[in-house]
C-alpha positions as CSV (number, residue, x, y, z in Angstrom):
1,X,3.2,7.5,7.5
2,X,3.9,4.0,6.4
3,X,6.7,2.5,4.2
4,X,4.5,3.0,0.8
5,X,5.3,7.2,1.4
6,X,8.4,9.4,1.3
7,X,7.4,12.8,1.8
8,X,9.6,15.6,0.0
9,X,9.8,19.0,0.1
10,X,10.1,21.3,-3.0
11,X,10.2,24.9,-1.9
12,X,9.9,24.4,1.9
13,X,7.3,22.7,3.7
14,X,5.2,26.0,4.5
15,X,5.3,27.0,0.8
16,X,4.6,23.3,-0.8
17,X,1.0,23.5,1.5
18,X,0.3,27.0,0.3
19,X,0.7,25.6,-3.2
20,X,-1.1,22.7,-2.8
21,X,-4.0,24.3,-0.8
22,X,-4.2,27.1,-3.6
23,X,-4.3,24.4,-6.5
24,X,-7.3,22.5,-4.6
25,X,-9.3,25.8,-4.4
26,X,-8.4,26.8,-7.6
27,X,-10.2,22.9,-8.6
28,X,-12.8,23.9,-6.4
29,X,-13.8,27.3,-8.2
30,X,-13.7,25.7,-11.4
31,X,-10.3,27.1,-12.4
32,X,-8.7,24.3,-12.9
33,X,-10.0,21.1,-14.3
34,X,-10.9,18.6,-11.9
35,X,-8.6,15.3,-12.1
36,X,-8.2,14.6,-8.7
37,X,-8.0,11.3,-7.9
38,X,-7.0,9.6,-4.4
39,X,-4.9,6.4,-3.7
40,X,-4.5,3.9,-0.8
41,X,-3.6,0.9,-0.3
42,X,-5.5,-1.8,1.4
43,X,-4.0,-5.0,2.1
44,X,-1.2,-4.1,-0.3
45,X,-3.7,-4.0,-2.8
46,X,-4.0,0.1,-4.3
47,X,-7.9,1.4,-4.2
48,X,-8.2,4.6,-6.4
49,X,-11.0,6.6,-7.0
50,X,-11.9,10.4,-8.3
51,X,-12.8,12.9,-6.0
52,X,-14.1,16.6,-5.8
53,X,-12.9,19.2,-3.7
54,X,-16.6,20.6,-1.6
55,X,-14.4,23.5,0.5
56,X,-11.2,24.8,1.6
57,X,-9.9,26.5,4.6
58,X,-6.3,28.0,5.2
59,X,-5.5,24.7,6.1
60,X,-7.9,22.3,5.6
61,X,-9.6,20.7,2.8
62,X,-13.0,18.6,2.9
63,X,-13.6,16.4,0.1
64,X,-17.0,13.8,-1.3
65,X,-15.2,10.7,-2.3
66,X,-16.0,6.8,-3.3
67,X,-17.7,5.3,0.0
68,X,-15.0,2.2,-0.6
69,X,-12.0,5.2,-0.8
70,X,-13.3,6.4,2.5
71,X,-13.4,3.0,4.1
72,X,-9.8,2.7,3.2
73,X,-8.7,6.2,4.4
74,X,-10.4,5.4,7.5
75,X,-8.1,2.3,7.9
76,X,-4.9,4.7,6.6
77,X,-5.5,7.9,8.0
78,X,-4.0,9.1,5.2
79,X,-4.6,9.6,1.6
80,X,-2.3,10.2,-1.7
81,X,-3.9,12.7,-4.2
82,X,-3.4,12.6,-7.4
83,X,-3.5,15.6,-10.2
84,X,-1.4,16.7,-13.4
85,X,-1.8,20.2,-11.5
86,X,0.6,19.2,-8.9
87,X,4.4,19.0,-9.5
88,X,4.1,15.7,-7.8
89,X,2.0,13.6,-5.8
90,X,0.3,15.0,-2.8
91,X,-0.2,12.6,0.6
92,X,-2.4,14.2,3.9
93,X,-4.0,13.2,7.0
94,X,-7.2,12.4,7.5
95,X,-9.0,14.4,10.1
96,X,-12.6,13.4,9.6
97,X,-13.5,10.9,7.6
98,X,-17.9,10.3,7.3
99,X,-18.2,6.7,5.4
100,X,-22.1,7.2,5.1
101,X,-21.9,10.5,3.5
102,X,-18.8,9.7,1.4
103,X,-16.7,12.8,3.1
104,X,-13.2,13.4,4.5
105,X,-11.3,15.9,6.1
106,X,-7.7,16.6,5.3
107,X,-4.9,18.5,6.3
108,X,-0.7,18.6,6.7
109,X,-0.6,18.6,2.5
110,X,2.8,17.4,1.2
111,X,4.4,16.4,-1.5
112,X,5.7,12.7,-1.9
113,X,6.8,9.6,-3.4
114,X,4.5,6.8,-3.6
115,X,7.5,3.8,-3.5
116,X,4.5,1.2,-3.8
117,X,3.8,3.1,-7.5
118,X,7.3,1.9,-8.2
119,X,6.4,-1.5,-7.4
120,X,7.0,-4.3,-10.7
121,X,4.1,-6.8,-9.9
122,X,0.7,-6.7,-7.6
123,X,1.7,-8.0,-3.9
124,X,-0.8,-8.4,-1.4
125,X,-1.1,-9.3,1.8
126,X,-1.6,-12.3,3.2
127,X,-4.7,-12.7,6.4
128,X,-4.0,-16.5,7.3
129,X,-0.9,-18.0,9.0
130,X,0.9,-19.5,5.9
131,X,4.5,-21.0,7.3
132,X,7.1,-20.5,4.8
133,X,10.7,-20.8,5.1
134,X,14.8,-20.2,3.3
135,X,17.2,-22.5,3.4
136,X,21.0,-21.0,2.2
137,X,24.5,-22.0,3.8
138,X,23.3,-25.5,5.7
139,X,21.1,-23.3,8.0
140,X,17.1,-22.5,7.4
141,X,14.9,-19.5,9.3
142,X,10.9,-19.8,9.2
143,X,8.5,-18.3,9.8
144,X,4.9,-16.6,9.1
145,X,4.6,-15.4,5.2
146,X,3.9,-12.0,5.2
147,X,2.9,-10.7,1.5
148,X,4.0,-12.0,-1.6
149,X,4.0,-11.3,-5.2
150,X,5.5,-12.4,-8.6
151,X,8.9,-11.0,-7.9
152,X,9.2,-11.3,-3.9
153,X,8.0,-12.4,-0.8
154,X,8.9,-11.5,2.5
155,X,8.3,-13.6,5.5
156,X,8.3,-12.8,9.6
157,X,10.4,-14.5,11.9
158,X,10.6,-14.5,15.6
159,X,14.2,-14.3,15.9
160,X,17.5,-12.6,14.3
161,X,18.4,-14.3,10.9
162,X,22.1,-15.8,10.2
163,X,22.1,-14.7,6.9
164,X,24.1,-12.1,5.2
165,X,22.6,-10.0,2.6
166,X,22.6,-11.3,-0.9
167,X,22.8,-14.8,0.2
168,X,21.1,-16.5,-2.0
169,X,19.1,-19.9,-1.1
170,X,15.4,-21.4,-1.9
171,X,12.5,-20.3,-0.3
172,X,9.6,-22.7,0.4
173,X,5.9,-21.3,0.9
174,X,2.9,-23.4,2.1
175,X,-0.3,-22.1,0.3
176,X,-3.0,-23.7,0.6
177,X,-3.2,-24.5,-3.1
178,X,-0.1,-26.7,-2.8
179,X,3.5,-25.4,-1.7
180,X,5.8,-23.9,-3.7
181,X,9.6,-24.0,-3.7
182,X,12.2,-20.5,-5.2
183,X,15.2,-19.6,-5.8
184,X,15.5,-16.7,-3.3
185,X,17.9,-13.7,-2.6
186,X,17.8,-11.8,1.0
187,X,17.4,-8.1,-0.1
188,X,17.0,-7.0,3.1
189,X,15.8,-7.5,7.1
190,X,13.7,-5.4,8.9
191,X,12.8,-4.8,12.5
192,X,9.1,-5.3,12.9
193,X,7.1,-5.8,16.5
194,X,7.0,-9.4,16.7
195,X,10.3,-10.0,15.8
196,X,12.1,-10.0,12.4
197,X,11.1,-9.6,8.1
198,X,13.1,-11.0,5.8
199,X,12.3,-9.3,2.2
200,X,13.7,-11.7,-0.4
201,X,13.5,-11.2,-4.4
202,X,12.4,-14.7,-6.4
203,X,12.8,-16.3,-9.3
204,X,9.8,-18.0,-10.2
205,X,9.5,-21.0,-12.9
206,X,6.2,-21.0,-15.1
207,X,4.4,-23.6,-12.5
208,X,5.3,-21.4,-9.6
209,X,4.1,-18.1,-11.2
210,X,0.7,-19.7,-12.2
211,X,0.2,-20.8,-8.4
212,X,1.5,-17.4,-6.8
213,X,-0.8,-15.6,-9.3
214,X,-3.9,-17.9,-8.6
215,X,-3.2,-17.3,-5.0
216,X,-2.9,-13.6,-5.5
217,X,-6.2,-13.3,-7.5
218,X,-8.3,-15.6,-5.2
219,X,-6.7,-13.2,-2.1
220,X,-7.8,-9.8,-4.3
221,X,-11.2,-11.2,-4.5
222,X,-11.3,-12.0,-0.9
223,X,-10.2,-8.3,-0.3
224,X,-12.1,-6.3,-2.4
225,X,-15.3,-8.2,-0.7
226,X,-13.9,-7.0,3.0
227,X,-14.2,-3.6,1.5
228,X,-17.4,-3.9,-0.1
229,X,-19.0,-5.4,3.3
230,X,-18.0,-2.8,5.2
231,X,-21.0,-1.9,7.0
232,X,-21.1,2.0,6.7
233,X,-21.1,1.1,2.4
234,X,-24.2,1.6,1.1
235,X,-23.6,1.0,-3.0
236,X,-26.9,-0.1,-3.4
């Protein structure tokens, strides 16, 4: 599981998967409405389509989905579904996943939180090296921008930061549409492989939104075309 999933457990883990096993056939044989839809997220950016439940097995459940939700899952290995017939969101693993024939496996059912649904403004995530750094206290750290969004950007960097949390400083970002300069705050810093993320919350002006958005659209685009060329799509 990734940082975008907290999985929970309501009346033990054995009984949520019976539950949530039972309400999927229960879809499947026409007893209950079918509402199911499935999330990801690709790029940061979230891809949700319906779904219908084809069989179920003790454990198991295969499902025909959106070719472009089944390119995703095969990224994810992992899916969130989505019903007003569960107490709460569901996430699984993906088992099999056929992009041609718009089909996935899925199995270990659980109930979660989806933290990205929580989420106040569209981030994505960024593909080329775009150097941005924060300057607080005399001292600056820089590094590669990582995603961004109207309300934050967080950026790796190769080594440890001086900073204490909550400092607060301005952040400077090279896009390629011109760079743009924040007021920053350090929420928090992570461990990641290549070194160090700093996750900082911004205050943008009106100029600085407009380019961040403008960015953010043009990067979408760029995304949702990946997805689209996938070769195993067929949406022709």
């Amino acid at each position: 599981m990734n940082d975008m999933y907290q999985t929970i457990k309501l009346a033990g883990e054995k009984e949520d998967g019976a539950q949530i096993i039972a309400i999927l056939a229960a879809i499947r044989e026409g007893r209950l409405k079918n509402d199911l839809k499935l999330l990801n997220f690709f790029r940061e950016i979230p891809v949700s389509y319906g779904a219908s439940v084809e069989s179920v097995e003790e454990n198991f459940a295969e499902l025909l989905v959106h070719q472009i939700q089944a390119v995703v899952i095969s990224f994810e290995k992992v899916t969130v579904l989505k019903s007003s017939h569960f107490p709460k969101d569901v996430i699984a693993n993906a088992n099999y996943v056929n992009i041609e024939k718009s089909r996935i496996v899925l199995s270990s059912f659980s109930y979660a939180i989806v933290r990205a649904d929580r989420r106040m403004s569209v981030r994505v995530e960024l593909s080329e090296p775009i150097y941005a750094s924060f300057t607080a206290s005399g001292q600056t750290a820089g590094g590669r921008l990582h995603d961004m969004s109207l309300t934050g950007i967080s950026i790796n960097i190769p080594e440890e930061p001086g900073f204490t949390l909550s400092e607060n400083g301005e952040l400077a970002v090279t896009l390629p549409i011109g760079t743009i300069t924040v007021p920053a705050s350090l929420l928090k810093v992570l461990t990641v492989d290549d070194g160090f993320r700093m996750v900082f919350e911004i205050e943008a002006t009106r100029a600085t939104e407009l380019s961040i958005s403008k960015y953010i659209l043009q990067r979408q685009v760029e995304i949702i075309r990946e997805l689209k060329d996938h070769p195993g799509i067929n949406l022709g």
